[in-house]
PDBQT receptor file of N, H, CA, C and O in Angstrom, charges set to zero:
ATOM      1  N   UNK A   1       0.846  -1.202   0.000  1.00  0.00    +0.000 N 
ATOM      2  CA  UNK A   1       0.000   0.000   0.000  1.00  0.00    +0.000 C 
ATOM      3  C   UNK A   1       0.880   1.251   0.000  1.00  0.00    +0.000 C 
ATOM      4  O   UNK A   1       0.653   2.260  -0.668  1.00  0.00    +0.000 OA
ATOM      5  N   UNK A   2       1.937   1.059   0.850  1.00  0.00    +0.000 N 
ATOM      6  H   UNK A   2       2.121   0.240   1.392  1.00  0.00    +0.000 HD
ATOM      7  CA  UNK A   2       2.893   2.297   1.063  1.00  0.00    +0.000 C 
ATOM      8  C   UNK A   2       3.487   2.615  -0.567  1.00  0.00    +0.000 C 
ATOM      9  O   UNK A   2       3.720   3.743  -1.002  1.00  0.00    +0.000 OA
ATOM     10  N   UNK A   3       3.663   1.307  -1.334  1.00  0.00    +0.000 N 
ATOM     11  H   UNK A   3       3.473   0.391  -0.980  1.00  0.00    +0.000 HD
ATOM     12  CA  UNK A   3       4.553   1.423  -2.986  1.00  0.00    +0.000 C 
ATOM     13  C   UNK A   3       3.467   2.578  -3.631  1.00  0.00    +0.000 C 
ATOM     14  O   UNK A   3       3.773   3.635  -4.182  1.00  0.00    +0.000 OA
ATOM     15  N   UNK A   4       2.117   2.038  -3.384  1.00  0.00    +0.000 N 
ATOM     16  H   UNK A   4       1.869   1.179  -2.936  1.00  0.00    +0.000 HD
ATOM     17  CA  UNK A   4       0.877   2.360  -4.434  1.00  0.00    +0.000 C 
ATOM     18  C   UNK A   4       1.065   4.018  -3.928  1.00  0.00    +0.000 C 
ATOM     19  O   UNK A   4       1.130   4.875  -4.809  1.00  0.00    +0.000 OA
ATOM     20  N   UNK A   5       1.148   4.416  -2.482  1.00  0.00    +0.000 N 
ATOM     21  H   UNK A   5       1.095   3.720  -1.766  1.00  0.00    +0.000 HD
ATOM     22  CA  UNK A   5       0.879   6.046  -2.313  1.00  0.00    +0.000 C 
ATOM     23  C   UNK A   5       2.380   6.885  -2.912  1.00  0.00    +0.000 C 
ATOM     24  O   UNK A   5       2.473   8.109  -2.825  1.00  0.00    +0.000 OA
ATOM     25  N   UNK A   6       3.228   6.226  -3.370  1.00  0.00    +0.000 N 
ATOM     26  H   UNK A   6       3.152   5.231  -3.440  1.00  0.00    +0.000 HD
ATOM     27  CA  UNK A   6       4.552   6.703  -3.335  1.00  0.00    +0.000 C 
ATOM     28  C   UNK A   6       4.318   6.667  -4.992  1.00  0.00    +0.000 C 
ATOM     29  O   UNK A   6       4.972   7.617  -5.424  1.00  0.00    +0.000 OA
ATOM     30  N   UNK A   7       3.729   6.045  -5.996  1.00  0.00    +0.000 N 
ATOM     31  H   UNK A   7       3.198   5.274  -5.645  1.00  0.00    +0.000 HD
ATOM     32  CA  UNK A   7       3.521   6.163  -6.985  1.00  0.00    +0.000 C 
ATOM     33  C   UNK A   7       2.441   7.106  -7.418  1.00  0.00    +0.000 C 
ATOM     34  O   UNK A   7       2.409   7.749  -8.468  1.00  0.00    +0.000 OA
ATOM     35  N   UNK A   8       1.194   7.084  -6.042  1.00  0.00    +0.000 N 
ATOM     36  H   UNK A   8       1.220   6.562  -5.189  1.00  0.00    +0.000 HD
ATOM     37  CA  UNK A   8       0.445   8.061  -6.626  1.00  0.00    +0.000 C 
ATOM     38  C   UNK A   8       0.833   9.731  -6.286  1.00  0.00    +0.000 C 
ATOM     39  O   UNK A   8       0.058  10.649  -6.551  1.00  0.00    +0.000 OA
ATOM     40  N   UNK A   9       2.063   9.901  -5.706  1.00  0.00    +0.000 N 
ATOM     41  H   UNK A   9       2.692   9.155  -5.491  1.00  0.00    +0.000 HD
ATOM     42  CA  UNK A   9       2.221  10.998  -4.966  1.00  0.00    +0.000 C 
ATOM     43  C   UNK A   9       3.209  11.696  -6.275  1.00  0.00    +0.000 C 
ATOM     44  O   UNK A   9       3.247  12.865  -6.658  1.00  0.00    +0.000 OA
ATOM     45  N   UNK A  10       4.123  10.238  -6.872  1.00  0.00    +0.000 N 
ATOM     46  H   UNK A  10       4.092   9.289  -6.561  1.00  0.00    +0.000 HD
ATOM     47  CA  UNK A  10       4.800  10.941  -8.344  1.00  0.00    +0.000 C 
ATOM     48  C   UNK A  10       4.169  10.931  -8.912  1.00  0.00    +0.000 C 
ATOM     49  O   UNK A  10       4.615  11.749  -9.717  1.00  0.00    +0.000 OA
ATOM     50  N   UNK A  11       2.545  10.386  -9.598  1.00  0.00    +0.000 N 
ATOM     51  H   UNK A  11       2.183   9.723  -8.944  1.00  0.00    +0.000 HD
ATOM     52  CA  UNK A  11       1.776  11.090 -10.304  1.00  0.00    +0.000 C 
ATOM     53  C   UNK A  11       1.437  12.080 -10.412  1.00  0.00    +0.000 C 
ATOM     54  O   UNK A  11       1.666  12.836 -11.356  1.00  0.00    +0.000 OA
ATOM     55  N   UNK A  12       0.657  12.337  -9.218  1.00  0.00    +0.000 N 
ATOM     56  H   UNK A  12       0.472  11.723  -8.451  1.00  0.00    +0.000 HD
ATOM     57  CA  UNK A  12       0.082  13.666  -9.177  1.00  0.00    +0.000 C 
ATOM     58  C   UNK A  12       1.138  14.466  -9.889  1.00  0.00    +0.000 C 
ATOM     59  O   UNK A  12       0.954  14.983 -10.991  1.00  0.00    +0.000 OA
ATOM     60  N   UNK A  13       2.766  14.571  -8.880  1.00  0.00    +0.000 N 
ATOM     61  H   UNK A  13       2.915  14.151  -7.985  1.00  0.00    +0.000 HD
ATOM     62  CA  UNK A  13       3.680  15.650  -9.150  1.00  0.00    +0.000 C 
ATOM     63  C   UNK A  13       4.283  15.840 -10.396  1.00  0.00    +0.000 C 
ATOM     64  O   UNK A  13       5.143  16.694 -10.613  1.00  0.00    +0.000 OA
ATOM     65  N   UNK A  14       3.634  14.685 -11.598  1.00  0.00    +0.000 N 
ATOM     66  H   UNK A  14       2.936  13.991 -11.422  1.00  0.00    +0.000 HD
ATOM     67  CA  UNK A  14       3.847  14.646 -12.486  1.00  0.00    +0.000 C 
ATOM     68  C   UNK A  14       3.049  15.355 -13.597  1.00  0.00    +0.000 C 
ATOM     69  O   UNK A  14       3.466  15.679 -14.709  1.00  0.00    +0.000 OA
ATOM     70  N   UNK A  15       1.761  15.542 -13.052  1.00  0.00    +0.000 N 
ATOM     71  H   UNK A  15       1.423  15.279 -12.149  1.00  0.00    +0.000 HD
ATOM     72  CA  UNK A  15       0.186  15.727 -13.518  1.00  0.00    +0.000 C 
ATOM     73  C   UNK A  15       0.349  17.319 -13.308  1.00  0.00    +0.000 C 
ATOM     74  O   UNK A  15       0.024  18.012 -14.272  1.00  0.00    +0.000 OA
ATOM     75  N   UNK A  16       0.884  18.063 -11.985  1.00  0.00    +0.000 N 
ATOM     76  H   UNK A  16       1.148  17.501 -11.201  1.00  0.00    +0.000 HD
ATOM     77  CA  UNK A  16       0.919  19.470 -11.921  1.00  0.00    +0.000 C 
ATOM     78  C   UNK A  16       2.142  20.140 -12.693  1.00  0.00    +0.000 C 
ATOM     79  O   UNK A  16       2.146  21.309 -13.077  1.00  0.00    +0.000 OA
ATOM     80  N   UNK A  17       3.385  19.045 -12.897  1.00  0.00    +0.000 N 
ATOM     81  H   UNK A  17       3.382  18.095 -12.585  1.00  0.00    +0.000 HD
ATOM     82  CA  UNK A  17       4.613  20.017 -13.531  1.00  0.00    +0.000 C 
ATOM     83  C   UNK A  17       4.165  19.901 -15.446  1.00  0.00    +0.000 C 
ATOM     84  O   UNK A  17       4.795  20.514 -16.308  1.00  0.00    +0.000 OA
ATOM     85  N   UNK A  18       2.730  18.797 -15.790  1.00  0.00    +0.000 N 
ATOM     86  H   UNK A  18       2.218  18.300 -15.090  1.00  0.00    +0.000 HD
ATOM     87  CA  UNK A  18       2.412  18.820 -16.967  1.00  0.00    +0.000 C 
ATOM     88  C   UNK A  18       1.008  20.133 -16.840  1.00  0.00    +0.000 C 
ATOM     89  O   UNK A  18       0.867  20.665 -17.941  1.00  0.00    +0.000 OA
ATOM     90  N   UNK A  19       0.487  20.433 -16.276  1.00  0.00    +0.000 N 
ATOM     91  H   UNK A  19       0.601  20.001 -15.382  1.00  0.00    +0.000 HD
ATOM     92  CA  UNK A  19      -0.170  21.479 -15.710  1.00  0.00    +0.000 C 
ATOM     93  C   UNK A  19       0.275  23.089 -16.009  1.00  0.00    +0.000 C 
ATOM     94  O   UNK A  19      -0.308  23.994 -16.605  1.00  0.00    +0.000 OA
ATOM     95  N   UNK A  20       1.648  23.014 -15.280  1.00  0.00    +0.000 N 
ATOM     96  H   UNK A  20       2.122  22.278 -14.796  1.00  0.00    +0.000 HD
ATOM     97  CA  UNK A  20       2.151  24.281 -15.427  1.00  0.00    +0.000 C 
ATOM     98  C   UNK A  20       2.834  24.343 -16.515  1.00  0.00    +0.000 C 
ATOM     99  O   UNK A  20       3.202  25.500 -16.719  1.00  0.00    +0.000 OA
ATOM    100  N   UNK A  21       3.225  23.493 -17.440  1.00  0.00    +0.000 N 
ATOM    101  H   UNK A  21       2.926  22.553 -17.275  1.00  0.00    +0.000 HD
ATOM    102  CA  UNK A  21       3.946  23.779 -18.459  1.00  0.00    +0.000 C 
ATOM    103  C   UNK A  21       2.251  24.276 -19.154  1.00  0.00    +0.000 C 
ATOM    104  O   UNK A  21       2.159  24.722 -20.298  1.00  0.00    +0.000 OA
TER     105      UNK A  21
């Protein structure tokens, strides 16, 4: 469970730096 929040946490931060571009 801890892998799954650590992947969804580089999503997100992936989702806002595709956001701000």
């Amino acid at each position: 469970l801890a892998a799954a929040c650590e992947v969804w946490k580089e999503i997100k931060f992936e989702f806002q730096a595709m956001d701000t571009l």
